[in-house]
SEKOL-127821 format. One record per residue (C-alpha): residue number from 1; x, y, z. Coordinates in steps of 0.1 Angstrom, whole numbers, plus 5000, padded with zeros to 4 digits. Example, Ala and Ser with C-alpha at 12.3 -4.5 7.8 and 13.67 -1.06 7.14 Angstrom:
+-----+------+------+------+
|  nr |    X |    Y |    Z |
+-----+------+------+------+
|   1 | 5123 | 4955 | 5078 |
|   2 | 5137 | 4989 | 5071 |
+-----+------+------+------+
//
This chain:
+-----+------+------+------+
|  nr |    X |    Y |    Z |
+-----+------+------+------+
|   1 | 4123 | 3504 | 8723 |
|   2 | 4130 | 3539 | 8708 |
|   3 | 4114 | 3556 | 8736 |
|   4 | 4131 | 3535 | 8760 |
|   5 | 4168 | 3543 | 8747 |
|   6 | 4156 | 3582 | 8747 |
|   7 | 4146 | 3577 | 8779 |
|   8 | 4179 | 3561 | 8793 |
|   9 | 4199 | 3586 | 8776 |
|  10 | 4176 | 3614 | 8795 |
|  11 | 4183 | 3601 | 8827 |
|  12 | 4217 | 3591 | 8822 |
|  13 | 4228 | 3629 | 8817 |
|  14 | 4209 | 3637 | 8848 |
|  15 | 4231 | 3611 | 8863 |
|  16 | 4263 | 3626 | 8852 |
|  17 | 4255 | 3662 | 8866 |
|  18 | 4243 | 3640 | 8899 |
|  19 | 4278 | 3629 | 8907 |
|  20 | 4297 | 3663 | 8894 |
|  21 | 4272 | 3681 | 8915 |
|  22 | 4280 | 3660 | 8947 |
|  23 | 4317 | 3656 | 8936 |
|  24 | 4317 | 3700 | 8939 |
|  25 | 4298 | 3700 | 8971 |
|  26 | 4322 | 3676 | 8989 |
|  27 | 4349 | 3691 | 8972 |
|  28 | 4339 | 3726 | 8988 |
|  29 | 4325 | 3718 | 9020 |
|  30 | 4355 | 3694 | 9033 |
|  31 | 4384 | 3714 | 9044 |
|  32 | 4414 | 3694 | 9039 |
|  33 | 4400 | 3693 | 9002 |
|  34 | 4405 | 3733 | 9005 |
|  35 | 4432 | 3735 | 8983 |
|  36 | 4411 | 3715 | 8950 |
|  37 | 4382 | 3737 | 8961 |
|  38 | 4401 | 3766 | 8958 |
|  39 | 4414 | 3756 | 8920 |
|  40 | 4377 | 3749 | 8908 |
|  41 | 4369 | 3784 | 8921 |
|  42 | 4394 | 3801 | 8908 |
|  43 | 4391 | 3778 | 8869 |
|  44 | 4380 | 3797 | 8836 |
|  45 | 4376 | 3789 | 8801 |
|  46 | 4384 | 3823 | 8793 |
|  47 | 4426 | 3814 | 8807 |
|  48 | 4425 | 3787 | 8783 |
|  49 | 4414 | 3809 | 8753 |
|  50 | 4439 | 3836 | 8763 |
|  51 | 4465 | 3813 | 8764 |
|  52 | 4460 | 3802 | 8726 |
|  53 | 4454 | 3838 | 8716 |
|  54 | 4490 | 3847 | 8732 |
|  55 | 4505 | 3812 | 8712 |
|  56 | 4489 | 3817 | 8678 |
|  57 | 4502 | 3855 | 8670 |
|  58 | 4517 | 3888 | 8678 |
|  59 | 4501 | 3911 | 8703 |
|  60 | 4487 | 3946 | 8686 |
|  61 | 4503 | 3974 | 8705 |
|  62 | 4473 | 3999 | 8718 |
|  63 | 4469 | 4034 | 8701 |
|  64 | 4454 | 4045 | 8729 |
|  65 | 4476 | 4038 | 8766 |
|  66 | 4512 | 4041 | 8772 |
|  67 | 4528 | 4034 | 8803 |
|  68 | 4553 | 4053 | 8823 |
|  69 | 4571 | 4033 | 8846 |
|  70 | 4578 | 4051 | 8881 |
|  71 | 4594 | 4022 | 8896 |
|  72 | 4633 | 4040 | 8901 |
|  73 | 4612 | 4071 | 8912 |
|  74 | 4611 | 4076 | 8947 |
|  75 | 4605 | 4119 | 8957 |
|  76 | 4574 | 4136 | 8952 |
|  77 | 4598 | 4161 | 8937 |
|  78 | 4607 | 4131 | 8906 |
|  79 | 4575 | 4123 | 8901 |
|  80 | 4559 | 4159 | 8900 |
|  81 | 4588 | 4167 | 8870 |
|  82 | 4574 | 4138 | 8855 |
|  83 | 4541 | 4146 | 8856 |
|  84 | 4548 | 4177 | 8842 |
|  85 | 4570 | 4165 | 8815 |
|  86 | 4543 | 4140 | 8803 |
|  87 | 4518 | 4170 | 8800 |
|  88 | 4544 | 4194 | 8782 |
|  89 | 4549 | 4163 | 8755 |
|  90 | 4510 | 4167 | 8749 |
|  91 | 4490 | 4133 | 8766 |
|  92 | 4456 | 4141 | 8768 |
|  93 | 4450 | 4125 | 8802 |
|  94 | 4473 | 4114 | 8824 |
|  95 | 4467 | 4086 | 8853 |
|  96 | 4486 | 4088 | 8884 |
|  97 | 4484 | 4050 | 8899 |
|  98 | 4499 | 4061 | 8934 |
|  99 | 4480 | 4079 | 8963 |
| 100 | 4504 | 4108 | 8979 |
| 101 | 4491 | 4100 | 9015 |
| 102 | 4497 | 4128 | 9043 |
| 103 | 4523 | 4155 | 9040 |
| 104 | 4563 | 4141 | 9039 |
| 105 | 4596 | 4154 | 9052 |
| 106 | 4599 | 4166 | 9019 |
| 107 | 4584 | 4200 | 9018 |
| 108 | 4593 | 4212 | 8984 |
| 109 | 4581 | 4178 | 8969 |
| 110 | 4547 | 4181 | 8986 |
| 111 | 4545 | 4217 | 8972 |
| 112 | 4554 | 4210 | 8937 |
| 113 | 4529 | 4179 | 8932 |
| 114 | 4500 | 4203 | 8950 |
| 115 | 4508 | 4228 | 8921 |
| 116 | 4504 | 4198 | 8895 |
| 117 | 4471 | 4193 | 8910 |
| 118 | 4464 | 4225 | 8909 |
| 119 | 4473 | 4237 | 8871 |
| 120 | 4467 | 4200 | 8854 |
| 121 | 4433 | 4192 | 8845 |
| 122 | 4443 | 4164 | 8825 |
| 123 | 4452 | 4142 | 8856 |
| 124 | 4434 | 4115 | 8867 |
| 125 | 4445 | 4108 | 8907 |
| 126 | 4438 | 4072 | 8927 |
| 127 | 4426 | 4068 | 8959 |
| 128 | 4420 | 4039 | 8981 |
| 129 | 4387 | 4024 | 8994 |
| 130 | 4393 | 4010 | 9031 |
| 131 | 4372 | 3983 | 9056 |
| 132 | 4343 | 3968 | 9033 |
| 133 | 4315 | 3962 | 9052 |
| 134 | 4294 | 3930 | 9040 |
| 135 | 4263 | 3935 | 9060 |
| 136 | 4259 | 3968 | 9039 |
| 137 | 4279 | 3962 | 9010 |
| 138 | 4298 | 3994 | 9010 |
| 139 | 4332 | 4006 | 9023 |
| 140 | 4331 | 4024 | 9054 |
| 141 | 4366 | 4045 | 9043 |
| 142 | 4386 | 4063 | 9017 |
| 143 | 4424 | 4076 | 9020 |
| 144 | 4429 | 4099 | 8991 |
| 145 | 4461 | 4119 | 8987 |
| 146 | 4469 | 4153 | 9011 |
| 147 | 4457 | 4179 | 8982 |
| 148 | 4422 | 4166 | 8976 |
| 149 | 4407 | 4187 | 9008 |
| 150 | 4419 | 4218 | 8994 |
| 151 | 4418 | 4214 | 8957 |
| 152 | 4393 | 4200 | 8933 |
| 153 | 4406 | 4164 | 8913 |
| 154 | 4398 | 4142 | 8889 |
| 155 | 4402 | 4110 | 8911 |
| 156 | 4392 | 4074 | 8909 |
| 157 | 4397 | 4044 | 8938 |
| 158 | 4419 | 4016 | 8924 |
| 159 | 4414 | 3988 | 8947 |
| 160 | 4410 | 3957 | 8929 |
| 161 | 4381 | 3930 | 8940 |
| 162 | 4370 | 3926 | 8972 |
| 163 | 4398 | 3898 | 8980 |
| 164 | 4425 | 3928 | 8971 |
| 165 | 4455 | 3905 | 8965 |
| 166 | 4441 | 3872 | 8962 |
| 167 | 4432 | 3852 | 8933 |
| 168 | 4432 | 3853 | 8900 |
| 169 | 4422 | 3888 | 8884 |
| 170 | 4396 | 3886 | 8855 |
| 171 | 4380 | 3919 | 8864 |
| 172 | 4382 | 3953 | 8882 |
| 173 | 4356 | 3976 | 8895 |
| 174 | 4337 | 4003 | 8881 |
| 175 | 4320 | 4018 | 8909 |
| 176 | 4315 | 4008 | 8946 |
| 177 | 4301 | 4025 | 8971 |
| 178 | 4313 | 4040 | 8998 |
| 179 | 4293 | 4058 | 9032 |
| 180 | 4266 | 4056 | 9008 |
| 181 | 4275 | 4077 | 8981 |
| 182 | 4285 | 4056 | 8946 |
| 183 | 4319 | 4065 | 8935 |
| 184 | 4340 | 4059 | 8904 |
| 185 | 4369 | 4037 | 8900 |
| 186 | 4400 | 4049 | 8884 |
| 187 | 4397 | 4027 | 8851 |
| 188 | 4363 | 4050 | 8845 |
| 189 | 4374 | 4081 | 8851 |
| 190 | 4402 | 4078 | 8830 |
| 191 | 4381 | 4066 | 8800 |
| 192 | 4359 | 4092 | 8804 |
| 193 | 4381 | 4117 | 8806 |
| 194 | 4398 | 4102 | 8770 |
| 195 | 4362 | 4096 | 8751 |
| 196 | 4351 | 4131 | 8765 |
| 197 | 4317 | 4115 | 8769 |
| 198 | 4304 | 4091 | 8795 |
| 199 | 4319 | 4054 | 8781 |
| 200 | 4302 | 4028 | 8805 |
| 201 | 4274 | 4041 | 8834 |
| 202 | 4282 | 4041 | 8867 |
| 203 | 4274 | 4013 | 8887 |
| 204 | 4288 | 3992 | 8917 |
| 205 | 4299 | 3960 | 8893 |
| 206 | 4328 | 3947 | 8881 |
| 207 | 4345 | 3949 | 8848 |
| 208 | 4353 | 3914 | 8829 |
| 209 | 4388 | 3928 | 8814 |
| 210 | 4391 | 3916 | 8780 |
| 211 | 4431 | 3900 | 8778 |
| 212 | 4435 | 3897 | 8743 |
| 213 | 4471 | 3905 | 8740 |
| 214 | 4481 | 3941 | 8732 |
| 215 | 4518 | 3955 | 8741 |
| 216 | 4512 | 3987 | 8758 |
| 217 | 4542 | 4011 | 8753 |
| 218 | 4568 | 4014 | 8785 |
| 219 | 4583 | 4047 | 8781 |
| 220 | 4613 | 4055 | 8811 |
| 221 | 4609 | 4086 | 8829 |
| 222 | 4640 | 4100 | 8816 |
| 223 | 4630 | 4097 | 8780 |
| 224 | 4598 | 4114 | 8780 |
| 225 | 4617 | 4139 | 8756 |
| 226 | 4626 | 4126 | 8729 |
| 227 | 4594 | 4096 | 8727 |
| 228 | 4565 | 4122 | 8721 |
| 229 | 4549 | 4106 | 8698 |
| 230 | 4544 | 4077 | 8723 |
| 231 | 4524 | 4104 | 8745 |
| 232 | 4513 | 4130 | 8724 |
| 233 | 4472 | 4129 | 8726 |
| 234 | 4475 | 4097 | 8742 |
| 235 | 4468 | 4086 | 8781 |
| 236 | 4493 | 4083 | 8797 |
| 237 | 4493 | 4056 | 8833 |
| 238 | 4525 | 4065 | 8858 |
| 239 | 4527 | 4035 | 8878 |
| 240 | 4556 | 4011 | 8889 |
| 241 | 4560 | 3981 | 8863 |
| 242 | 4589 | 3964 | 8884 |
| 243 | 4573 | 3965 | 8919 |
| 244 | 4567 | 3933 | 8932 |
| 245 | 4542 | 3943 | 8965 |
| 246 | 4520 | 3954 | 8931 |
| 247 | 4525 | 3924 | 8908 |
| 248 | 4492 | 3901 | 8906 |
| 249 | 4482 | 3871 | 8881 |
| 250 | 4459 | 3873 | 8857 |
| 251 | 4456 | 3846 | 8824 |
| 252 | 4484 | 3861 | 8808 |
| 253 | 4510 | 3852 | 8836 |
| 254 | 4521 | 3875 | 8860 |
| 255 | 4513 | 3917 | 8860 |
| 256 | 4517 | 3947 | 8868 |
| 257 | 4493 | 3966 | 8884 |
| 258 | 4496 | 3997 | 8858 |
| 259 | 4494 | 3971 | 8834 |
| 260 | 4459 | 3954 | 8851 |
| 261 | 4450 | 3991 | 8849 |
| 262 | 4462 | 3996 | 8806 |
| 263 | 4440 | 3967 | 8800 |
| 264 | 4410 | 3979 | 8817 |
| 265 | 4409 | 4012 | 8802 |
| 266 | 4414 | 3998 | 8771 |
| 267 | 4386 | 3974 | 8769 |
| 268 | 4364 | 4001 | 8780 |
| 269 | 4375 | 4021 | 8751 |
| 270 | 4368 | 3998 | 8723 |
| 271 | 4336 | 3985 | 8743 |
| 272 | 4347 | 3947 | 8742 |
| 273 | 4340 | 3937 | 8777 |
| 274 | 4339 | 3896 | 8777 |
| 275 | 4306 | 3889 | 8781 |
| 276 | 4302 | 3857 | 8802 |
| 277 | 4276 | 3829 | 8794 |
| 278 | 4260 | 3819 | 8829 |
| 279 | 4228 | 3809 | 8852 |
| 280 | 4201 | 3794 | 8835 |
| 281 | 4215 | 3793 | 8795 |
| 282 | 4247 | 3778 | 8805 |
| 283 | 4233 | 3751 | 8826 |
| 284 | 4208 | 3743 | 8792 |
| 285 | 4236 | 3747 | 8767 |
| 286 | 4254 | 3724 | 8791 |
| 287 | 4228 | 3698 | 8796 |
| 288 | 4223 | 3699 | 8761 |
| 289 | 4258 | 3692 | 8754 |
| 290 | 4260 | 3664 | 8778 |
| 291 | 4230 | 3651 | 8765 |
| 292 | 4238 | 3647 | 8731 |
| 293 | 4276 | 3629 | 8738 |
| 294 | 4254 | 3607 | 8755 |
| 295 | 4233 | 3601 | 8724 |
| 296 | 4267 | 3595 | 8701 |
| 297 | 4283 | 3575 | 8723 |
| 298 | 4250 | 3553 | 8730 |
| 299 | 4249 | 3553 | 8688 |
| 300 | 4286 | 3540 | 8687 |
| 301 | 4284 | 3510 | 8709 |
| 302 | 4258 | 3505 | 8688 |
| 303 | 4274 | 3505 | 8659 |
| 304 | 4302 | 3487 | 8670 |
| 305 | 4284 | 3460 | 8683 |
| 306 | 4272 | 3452 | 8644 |
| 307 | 4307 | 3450 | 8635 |
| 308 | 4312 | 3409 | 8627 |
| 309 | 4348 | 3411 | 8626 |
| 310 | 4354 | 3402 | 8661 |
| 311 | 4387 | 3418 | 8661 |
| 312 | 4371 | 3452 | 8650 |
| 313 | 4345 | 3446 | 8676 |
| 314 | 4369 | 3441 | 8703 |
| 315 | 4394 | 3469 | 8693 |
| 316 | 4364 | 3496 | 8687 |
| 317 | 4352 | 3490 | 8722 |
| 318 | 4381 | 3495 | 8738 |
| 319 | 4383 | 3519 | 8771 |
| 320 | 4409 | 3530 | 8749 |
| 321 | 4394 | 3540 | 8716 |
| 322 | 4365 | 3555 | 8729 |
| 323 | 4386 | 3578 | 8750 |
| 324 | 4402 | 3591 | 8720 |
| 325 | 4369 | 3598 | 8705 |
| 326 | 4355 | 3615 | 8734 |
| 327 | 4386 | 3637 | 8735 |
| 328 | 4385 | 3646 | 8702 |
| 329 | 4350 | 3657 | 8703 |
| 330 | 4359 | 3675 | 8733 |
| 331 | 4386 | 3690 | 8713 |
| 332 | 4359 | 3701 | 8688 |
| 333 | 4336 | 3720 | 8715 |
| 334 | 4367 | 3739 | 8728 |
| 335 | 4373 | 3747 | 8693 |
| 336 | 4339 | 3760 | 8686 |
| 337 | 4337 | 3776 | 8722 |
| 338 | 4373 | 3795 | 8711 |
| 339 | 4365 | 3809 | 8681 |
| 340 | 4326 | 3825 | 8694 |
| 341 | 4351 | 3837 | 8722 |
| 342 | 4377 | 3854 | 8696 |
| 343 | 4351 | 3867 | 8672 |
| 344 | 4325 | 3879 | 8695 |
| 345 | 4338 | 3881 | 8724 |
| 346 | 4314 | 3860 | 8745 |
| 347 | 4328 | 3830 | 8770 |
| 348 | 4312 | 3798 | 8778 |
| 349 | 4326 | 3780 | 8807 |
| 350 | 4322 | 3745 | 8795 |
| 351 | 4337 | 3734 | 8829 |
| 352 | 4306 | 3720 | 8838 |
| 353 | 4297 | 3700 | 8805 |
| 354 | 4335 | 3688 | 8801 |
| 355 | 4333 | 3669 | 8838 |
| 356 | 4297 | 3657 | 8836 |
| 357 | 4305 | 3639 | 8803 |
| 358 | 4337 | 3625 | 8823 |
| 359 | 4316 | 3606 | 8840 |
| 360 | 4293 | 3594 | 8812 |
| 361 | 4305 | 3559 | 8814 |
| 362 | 4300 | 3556 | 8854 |
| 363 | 4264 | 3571 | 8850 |
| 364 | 4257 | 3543 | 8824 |
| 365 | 4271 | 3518 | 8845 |
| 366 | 4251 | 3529 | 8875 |
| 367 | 4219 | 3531 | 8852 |
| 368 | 4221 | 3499 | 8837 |
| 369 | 4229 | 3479 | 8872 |
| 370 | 4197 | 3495 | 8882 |
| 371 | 4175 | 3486 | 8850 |
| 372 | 4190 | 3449 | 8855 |
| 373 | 4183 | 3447 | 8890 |
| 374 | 4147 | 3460 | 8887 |
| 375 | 4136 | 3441 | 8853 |
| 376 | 4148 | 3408 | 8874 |
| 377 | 4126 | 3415 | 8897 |
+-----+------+------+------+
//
């Protein structure tokens, strides 16, 4: 009998992870169901956690990045004052988060930013990487700003993922490749060029930016003097905080791209990358999960069902009561999921566990009609 119940409870689970399995693949394979598919991609535990992090206290304002915002600045010749005015108040690097494509009208603009580039060693420039090519997995192009042929830079590309504006953003580059060379993304050379030492290696992955909330300082550029010791030995990102082609979503609402950019550079720094649970552990832990709802629910119809007050046996078993419990000790794994997340970083998307034990009951159902049917036979 014992090993009968274990065994129903086994295949049961297997049940459950059946029908989420088929519900996903219809889900992503029918294309008036696009838009649903498009939500499960785009779902993480980790927006949830954010969320409660941003609810339950105040954000710790970095030590480390402050943000000037260019968004009112629109010469070469503004932002090549600014540039210089953030050096003169003493920032240790400095991030540039626009690309000065081709020569303007603006003659004495374009000469004063190629003499920042020239005397500033402490700048950080951004490029773009153009036309990915999938069969290769590299970019075929790269527009960088007019000086870089005829002066050496400190320069970084600043594309976001692949899908450049689409989506959610969770992460950003560190290196990519382009014409077969491995190149560095902004975010790293900026780091490196803060820690004086080599931060994170160079590879062609992606950075999982850690959101805990942190206010970065917003300095105008018109009060550079004055706010040194927002800058002083500090980097320093130029980039427009009020431009709306540059705005994307992330799991704290709406952002900036400079701000995308303060986050990254800052998890770098303090080496708290979110480390995400997945492939063959998360489908165990999940299982396991599953698994073992099973086994408590299968214990409390049990246990109900030796109640002899007929009242508390009927009101126990209710679809009602039992949805209560399972939410509450749904509750409880979210809980415990939140707090490994906020002490150690480390995120498990229980996505998959929550909706296979969603359809618990229907898996039981279907596994019983089938014992029935066979032991009648």
């Amino acid at each position: 009998m014992m090993k009968n119940r274990h065994v129903r409870h086994l295949i049961v689970t297997m049940l459950a992870f059946v029908v989420v399995g088929i519900f996903a693949l219809v889900t992503l394979n029918l294309s008036f169901l696009n838009p649903i598919a498009q939500v499960v991609k785009d779902f993480s535990m980790t927006d949830i956690y954010y969320q409660i992090l941003r609810d339950t206290g105040e954000p710790r304002e970095s030590r480390a990045v402050t943000i000037v915002d260019m968004t009112e600045l629109y010469s070469r010749s503004d932002l090549a004052r600014v540039l210089d005015n953030i050096g003169e108040a003493g920032a240790k690097v400095i991030g540039v988060d626009v690309v000065f494509e081709g020569l303007k009208e603006d003659t004495l603009g374009d000469a004063m930013v190629l003499d920042v580039a020239k005397e500033r060693k402490d700048v950080v420039f951004s490029y773009k990487l153009l036309n990915y090519v999938d069969d290769s997995l590299q970019y075929a192009d790269a527009v960088h700003s007019f000086f870089t042929d005829s002066v050496t830079v400190t320069e970084g590309f600043t594309n976001m993922e692949r899908n450049l504006y689409g989506g959610m953003k969770r992460s950003l580059s560190l290196g990519r490749r382009c014409r077969g060379e491995l190149v560095s993304s902004f975010i790293l050379q900026v780091a490196n060029l803060y820690a004086e030492r080599e931060v994170m290696p160079l590879e062609d992955k992606d950075l999982n930016i850690n959101f805990s909330p942190m206010r970065f300082p917003v300095v105008a550029p018109d009060s550079i003097v004055g706010n040194e010791g927002l800058v002083r030995d500090r980097i320093v990102l130029l980039g427009a905080m009020k431009d709306e082609y540059d705005m994307h979503y992330t799991p704290l609402g709406k952002m900036a791209g400079v701000e995308l950019l303060a986050y990254s550079v800052q998890t770098l720094l303090q080496q708290k990358e979110v480390r995400k649970v997945s492939g063959f552990w998360l489908w165990v832990v999940s299982f396991v999960l599953v698994w073992l709802t099973q086994v408590m629910q299968g214990r409390y119809a049990a246990f109900v069902s030796r109640r002899r007050n007929r009242f508390a046996r009927f009101y126990l078993g209710t679809t009602f009561v039992k949805g209560i419990i399972t939410f509450l000790w749904m509750a409880l794994l979210m809980g415990v999921a939140f707090v490994v997340f906020a002490k150690w970083d480390v995120s498990f998307n229980l996505g998959w566990a929550f909706s296979a034990i969603a359809f618990l009951e229907a898996a039981r159902g279907f596994y019983d009609a089938c014992a029935h049917s066979w032991n009648k036979e």
